[in-house]
DOPAMI-481705 format. One record per residue: residue number from 1; x, y, z of N, C-alpha, C in turn. Coordinates in pm, 1 decimal, padded with zeros to 6 digits, always signed. Example, Ala and Ser with C-alpha at 12.3 -4.5 7.8 and 13.67 -1.06 7.14 Angstrom:
DOPAMI-481705
   resi        nxx        nyy        nzz       caxx       cayy       cazz        cxx        cyy        czz
      1   +01319.0   -00569.0   +00780.0   +01230.0   -00450.0   +00780.0   +01320.0   -00330.0   +00780.0
      2   +01285.0   -00225.0   +00708.0   +01367.0   -00106.0   +00714.0   +01290.0   +00003.0   +00787.0
***
This chain:
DOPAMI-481705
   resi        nxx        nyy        nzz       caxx       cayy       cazz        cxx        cyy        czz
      1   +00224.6   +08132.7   -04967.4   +00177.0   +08200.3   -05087.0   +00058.3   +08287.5   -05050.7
      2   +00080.9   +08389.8   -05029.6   -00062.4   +08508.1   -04996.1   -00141.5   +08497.1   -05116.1
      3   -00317.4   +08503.4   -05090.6   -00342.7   +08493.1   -05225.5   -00472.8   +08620.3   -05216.7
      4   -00521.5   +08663.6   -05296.6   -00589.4   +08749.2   -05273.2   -00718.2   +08712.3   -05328.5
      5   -00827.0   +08778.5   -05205.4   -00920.1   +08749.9   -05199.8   -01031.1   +08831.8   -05270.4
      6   -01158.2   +08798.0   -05311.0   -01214.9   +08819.3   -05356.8   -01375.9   +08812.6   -05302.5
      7   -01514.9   +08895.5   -05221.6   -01634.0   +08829.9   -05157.6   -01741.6   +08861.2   -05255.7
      8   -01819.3   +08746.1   -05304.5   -01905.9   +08836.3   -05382.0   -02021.8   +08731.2   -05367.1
      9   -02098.8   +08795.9   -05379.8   -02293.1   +08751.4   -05432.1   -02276.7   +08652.9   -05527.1
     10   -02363.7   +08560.3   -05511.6   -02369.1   +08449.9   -05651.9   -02428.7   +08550.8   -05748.7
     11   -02529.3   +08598.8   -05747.4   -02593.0   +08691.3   -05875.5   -02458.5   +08790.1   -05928.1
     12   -02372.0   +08807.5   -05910.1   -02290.2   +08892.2   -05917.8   -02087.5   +08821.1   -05946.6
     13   -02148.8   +08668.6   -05992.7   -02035.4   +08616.1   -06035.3   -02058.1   +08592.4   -06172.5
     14   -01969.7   +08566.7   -06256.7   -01913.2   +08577.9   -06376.4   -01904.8   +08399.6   -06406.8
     15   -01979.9   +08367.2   -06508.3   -01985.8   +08215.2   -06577.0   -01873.1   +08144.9   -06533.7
     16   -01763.4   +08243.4   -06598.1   -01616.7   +08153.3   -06537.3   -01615.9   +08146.3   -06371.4
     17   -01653.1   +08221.4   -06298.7   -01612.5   +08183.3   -06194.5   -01718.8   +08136.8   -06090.7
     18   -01787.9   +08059.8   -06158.7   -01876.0   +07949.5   -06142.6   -01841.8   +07843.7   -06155.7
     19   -01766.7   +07858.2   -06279.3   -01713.7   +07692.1   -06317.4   -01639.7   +07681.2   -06282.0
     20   -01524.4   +07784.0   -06185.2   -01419.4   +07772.3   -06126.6   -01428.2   +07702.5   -05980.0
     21   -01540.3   +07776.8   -05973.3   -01590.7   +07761.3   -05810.1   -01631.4   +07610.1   -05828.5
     22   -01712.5   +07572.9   -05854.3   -01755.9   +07402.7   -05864.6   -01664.5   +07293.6   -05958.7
     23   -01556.5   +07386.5   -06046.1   -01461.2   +07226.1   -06052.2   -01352.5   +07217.1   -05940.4
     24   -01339.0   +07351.5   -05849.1   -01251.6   +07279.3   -05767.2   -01295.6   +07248.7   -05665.9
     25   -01474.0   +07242.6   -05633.5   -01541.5   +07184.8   -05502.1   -01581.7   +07047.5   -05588.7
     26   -01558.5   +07007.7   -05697.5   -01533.2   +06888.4   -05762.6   -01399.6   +06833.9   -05702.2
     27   -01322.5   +06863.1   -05766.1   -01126.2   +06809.0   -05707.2   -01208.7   +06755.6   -05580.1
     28   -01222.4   +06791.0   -05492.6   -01207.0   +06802.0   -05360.0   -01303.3   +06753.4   -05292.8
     29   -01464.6   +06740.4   -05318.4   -01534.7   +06727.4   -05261.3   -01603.5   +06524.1   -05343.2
     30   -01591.9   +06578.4   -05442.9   -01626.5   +06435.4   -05527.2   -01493.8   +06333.4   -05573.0
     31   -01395.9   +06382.7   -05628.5   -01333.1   +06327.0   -05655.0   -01196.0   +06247.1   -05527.7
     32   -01185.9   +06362.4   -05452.9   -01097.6   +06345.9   -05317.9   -01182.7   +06236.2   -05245.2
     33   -01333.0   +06262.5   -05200.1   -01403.6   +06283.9   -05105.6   -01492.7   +06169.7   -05116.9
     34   -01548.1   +06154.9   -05241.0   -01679.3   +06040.0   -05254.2   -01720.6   +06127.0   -05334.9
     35   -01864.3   +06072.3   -05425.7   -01961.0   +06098.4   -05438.2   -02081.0   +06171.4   -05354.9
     36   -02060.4   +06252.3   -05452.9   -02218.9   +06304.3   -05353.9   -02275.2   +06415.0   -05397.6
     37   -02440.5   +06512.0   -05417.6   -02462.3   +06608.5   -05507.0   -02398.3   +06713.2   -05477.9
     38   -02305.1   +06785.2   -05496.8   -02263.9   +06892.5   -05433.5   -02369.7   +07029.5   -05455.4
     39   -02448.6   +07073.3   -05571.3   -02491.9   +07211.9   -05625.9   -02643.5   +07159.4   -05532.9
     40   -02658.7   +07196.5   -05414.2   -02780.1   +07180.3   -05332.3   -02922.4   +07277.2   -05301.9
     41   -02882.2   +07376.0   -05410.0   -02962.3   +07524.7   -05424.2   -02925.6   +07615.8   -05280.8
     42   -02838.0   +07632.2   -05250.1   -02781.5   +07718.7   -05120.8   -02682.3   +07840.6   -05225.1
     43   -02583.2   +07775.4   -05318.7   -02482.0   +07888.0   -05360.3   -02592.2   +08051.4   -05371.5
     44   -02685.1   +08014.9   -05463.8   -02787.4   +08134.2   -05479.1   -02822.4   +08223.4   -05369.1
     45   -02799.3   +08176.2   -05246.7   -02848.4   +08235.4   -05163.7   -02736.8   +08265.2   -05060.1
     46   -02602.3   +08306.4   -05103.0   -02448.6   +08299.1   -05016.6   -02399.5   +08351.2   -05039.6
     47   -02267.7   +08425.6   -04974.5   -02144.7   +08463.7   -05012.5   -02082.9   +08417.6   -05060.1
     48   -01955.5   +08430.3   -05182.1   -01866.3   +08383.3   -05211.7   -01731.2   +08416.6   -05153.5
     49   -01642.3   +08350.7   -05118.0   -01484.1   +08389.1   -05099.4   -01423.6   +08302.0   -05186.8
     50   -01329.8   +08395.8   -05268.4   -01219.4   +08347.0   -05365.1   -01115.9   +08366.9   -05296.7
     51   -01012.3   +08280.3   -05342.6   -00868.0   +08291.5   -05313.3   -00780.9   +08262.1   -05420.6
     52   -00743.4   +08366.1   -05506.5   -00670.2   +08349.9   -05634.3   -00503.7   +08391.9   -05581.1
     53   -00443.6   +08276.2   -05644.5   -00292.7   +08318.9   -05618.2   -00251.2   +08431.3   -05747.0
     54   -00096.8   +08489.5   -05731.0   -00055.8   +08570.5   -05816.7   -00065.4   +08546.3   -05943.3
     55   -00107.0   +08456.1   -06053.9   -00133.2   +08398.0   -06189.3   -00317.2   +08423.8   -06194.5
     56   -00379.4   +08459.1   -06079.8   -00484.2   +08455.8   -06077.6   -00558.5   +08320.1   -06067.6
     57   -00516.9   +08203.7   -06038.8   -00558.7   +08082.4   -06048.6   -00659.7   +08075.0   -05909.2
     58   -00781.1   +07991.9   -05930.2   -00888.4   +08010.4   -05804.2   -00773.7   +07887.2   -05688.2
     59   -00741.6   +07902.2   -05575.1   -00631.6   +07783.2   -05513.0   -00745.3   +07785.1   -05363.2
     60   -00835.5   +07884.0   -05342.5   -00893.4   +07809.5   -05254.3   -01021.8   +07896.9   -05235.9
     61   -01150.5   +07816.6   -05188.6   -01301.9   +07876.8   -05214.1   -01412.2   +07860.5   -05051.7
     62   -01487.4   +07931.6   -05030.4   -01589.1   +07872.0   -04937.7   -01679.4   +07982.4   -04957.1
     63   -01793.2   +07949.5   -04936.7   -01903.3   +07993.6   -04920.9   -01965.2   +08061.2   -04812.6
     64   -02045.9   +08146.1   -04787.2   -02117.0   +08147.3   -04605.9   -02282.5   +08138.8   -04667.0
     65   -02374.6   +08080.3   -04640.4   -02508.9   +08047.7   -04659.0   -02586.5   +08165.7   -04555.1
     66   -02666.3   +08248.7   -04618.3   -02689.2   +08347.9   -04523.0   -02782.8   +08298.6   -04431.8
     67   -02848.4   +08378.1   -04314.0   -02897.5   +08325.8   -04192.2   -03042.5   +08262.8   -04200.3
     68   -03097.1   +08134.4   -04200.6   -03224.0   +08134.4   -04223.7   -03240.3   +08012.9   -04346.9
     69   -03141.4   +07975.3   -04381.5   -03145.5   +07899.2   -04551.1   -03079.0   +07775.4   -04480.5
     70   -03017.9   +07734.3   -04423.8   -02931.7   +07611.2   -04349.4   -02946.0   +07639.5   -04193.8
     71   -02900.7   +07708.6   -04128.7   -02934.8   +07751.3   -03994.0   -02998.8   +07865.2   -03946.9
     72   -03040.5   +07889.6   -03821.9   -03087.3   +08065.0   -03793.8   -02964.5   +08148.5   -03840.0
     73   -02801.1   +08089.1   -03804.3   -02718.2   +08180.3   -03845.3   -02658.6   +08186.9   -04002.4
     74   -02563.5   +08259.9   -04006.5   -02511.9   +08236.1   -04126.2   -02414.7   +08099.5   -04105.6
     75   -02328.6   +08036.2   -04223.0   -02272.3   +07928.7   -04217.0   -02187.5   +07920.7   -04291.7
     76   -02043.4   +07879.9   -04264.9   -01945.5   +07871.7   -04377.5   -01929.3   +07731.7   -04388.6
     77   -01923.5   +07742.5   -04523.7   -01918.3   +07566.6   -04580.8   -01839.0   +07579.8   -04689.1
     78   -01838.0   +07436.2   -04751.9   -01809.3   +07437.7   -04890.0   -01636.0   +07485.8   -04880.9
     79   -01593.8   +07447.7   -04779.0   -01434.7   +07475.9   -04759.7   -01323.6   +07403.5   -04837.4
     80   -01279.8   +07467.3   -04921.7   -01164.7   +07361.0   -05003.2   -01043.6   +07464.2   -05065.6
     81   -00962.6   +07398.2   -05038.5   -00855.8   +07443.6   -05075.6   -00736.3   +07338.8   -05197.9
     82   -00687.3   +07424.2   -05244.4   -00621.6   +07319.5   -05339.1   -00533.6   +07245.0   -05323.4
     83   -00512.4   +07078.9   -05325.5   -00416.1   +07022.9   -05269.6   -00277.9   +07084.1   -05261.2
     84   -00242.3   +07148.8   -05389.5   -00097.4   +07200.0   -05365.6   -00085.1   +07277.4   -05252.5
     85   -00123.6   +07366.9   -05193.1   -00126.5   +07408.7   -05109.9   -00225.5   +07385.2   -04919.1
     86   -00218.4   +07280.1   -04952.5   -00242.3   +07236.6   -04799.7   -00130.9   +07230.7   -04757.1
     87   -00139.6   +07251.3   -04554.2   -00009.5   +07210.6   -04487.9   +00029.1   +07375.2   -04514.1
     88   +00005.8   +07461.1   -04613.8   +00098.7   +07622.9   -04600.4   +00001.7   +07732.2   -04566.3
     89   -00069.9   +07702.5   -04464.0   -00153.6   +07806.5   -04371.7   -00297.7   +07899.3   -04449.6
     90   -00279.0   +07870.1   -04604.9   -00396.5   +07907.2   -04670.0   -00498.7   +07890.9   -04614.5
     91   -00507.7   +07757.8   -04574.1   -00673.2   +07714.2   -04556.8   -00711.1   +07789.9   -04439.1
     92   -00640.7   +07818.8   -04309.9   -00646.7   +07901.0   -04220.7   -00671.8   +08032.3   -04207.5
     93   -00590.7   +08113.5   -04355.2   -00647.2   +08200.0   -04398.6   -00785.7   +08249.8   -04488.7
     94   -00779.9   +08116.9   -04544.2   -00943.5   +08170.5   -04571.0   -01016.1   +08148.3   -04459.2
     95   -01035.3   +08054.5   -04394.0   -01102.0   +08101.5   -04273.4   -01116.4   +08167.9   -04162.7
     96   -01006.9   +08221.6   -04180.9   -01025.2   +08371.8   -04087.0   -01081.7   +08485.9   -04168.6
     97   -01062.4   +08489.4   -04274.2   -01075.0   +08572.4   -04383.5   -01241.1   +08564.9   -04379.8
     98   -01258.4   +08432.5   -04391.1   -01450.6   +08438.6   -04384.4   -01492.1   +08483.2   -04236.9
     99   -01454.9   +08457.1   -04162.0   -01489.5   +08459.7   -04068.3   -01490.6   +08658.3   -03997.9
    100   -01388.8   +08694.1   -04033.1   -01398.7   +08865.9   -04061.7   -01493.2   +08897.5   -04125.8
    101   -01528.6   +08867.4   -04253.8   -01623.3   +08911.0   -04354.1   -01758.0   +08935.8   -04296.3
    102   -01766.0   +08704.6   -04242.3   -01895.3   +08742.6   -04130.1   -01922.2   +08841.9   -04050.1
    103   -01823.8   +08854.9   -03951.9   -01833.6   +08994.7   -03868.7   -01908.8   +09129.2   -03932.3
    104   -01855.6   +09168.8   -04025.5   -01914.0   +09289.5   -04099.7   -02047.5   +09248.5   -04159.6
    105   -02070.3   +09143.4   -04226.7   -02144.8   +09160.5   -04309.7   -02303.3   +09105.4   -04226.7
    106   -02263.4   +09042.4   -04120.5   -02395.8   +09034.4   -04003.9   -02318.7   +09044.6   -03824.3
    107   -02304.2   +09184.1   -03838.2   -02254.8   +09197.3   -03653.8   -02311.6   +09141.6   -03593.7
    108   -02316.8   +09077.0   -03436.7   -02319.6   +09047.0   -03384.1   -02361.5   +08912.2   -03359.3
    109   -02362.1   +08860.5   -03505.4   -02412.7   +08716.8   -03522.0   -02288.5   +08633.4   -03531.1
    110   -02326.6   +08522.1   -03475.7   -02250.7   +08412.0   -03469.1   -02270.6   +08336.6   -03577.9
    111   -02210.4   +08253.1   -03617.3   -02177.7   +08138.8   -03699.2   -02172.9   +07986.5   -03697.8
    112   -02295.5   +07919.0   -03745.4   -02319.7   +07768.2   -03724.9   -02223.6   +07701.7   -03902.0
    113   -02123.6   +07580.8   -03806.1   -02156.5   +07510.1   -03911.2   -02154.4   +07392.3   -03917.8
    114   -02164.0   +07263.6   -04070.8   -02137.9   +07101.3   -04018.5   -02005.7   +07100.1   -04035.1
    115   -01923.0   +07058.4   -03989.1   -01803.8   +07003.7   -03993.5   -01736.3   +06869.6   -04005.6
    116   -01650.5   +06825.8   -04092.4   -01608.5   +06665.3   -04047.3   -01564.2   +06702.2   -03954.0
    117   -01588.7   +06571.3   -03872.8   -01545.2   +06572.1   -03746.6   -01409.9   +06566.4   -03711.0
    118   -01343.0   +06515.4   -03796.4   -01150.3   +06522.9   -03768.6   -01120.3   +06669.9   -03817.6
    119   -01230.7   +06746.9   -03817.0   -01153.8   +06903.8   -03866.8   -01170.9   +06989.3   -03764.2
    120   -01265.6   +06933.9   -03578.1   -01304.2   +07009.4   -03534.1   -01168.7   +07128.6   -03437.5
    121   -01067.0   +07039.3   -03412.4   -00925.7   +07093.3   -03399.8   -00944.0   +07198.7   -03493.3
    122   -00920.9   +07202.3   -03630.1   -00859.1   +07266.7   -03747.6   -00966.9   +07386.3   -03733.8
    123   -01108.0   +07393.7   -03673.0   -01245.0   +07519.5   -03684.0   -01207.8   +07543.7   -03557.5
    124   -01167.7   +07464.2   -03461.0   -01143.3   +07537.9   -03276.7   -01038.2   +07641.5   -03311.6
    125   -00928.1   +07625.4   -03365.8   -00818.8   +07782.4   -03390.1   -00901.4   +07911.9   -03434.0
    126   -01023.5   +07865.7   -03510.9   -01076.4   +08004.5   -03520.0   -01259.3   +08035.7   -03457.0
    127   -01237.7   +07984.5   -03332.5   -01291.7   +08007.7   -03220.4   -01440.9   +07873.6   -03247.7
    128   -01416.3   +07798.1   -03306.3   -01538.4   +07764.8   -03324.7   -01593.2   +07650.4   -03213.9
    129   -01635.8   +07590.8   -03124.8   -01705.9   +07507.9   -03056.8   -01787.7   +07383.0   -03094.8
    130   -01765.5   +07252.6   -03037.2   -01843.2   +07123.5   -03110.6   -01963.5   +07162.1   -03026.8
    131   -02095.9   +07125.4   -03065.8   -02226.8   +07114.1   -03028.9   -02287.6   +07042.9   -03028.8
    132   -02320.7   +06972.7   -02971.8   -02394.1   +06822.9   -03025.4   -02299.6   +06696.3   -03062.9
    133   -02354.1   +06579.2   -03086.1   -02307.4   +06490.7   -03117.6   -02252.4   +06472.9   -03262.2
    134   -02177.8   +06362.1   -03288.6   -02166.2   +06356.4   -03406.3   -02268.8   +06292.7   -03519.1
    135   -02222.0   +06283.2   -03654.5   -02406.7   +06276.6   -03780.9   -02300.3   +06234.5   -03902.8
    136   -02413.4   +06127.7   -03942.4   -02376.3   +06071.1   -04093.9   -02360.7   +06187.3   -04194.2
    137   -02267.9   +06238.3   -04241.4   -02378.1   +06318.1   -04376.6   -02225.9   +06301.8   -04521.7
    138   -02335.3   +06210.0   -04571.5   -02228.1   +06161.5   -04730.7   -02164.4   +06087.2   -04705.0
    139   -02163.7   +06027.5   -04578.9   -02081.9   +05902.1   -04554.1   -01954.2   +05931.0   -04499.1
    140   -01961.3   +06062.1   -04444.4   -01808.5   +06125.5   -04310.9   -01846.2   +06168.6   -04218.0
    141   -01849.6   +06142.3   -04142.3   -01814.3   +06183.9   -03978.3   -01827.3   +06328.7   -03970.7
    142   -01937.6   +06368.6   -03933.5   -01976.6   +06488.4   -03879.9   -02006.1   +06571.8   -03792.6
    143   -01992.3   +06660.0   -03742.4   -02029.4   +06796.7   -03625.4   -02051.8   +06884.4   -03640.1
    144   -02165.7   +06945.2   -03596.9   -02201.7   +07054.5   -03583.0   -02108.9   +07193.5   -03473.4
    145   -02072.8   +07275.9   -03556.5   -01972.6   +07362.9   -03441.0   -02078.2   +07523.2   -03448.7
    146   -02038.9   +07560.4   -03320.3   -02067.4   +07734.7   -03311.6   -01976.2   +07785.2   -03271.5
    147   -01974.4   +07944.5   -03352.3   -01881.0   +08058.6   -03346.7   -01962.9   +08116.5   -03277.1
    148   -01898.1   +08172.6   -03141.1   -02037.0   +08312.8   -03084.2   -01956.0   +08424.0   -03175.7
    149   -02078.8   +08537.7   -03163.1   -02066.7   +08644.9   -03261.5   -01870.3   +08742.0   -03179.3
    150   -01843.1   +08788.8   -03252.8   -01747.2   +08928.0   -03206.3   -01786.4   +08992.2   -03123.2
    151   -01739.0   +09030.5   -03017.0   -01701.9   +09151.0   -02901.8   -01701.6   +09260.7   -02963.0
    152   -01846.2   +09344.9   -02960.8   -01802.1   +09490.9   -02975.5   -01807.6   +09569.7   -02909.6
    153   -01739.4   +09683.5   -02874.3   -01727.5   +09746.8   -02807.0   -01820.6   +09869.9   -02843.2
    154   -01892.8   +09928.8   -02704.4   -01975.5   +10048.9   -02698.5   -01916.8   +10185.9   -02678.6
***
């Protein structure tokens, strides 16, 4: 299911798609996942990526935290996709999809982020690297990964 994307500024999203954005990092993050605060004062200061299928329905979301607010780099987090569609290459596509965006929107910078740790397979397809050991955080198994920045050519 191709779904089309959408990058925008928190100051520059729309009530609804706020509440879109945090009931389905609800589904997924609290209700799938555990407990835990998800709204940590970072959205304010991030990119958004939407992924609305053809009905327009939000089916999958992540964030990038710009450079300086969570790490020196920027950071994609907040990765969720909608159960119906796991297993059909979406989630892969939004993260390549963020991961382009990054490119443009800070060249030559690389990309830190935490990761569960059973996802570091699933962030290595799109170049990402474990760093460090693994870390408690919410009660899952965690890693820290780096993206080095894009190859550009002179």
């Amino acid at each position: 299911m191709p779904l089309q994307w959408t990058w925008q500024r928190f100051d520059a999203l729309t009530g609804q798609q706020v509440y879109e954005m945090l009931a389905l990092r609800c589904r997924i993050f609290i209700l799938e996942q555990g407990p835990y605060l998800d709204p940590d004062g970072l959205d304010q200061h991030s990119w958004h990526l939407f992924g609305r299928d053809a009905l327009g329905e939000l089916r999958a979301y992540l964030r990038v935290v710009d450079p300086g607010l969570k790490y020196d780099e920027p950071s994609i987090g907040r990765v969720v996709v909608d159960a119906a569609l796991r297993g059909t290459g979406a989630g892969h596509a939004l993260v390549a999809e963020a991961v382009q965006r990054c490119a443009q929107a800070w060249p030559g910078r690389g990309n830190r982020i935490s990761a569960q740790a059973h996802l570091q397979g699933y962030y290595g397809r799109h170049g990402f690297l474990t760093v460090g050991e693994p870390y408690d955080e919410d009660g899952i198994p965690h890693v820290q990964m780096w993206r080095a920045p894009e190859e550009t050519s002179a």
